[in-house]
C-alpha positions in Angstrom: -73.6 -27.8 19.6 -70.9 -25.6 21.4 -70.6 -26.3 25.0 -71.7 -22.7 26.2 -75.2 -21.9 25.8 -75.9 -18.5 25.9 -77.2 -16.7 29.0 -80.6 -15.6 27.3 -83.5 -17.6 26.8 -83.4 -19.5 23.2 -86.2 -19.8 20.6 -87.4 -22.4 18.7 -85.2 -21.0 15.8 -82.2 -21.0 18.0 -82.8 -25.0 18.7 -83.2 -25.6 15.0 -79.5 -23.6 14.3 -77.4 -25.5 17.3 -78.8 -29.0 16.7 -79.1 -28.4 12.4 -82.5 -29.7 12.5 -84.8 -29.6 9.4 -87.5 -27.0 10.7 -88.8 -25.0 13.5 -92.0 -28.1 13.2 -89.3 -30.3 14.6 -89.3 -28.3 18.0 -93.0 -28.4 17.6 -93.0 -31.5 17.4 -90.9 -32.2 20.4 -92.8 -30.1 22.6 -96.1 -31.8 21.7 -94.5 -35.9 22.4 -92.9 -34.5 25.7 -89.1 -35.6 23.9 -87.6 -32.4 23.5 -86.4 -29.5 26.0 -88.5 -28.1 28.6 -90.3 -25.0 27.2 -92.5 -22.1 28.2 -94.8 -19.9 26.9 -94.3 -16.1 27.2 -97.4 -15.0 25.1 -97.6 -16.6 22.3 -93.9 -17.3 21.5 -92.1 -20.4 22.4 -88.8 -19.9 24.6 -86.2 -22.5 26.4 -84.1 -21.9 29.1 -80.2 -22.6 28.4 -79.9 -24.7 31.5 -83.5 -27.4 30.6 -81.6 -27.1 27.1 -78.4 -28.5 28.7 -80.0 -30.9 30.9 -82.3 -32.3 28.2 -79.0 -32.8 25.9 -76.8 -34.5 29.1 -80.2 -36.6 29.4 -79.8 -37.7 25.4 -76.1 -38.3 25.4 -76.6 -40.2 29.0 -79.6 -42.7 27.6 -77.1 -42.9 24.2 -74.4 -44.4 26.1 
């Protein structure tokens, strides 16, 4: 993942191309264990803010260590 996010907010599809995962069902997945970034509705699409996004992956990197 490069270190600058961008400055919008990202979709599920977005997650899936910065962390290479296999499928947007992954993010899905996440959401619905409470493991992966902090998400929000806006209608009926899924979107993350760059900053939970950052926090959740300092979070990951922190309990890896």
């Amino acid at each position: 993942m490069a270190s600058e996010l961008p400055t919008r907010f990202l979709t599920a599809e977005d997650l899936v191309e910065m962390f290479e995962l296999p499928s947007v069902e992954t993010v899905y997945q996440w959401r619905r264990k409470q493991t992966g970034p902090r998400g929000f509705r806006v209608g009926r699409h899924l979107r993350f803010d760059p900053r939970d996004v950052r926090a959740w992956v300092d979070s990951q990197i922190g309990q890896a260590a």
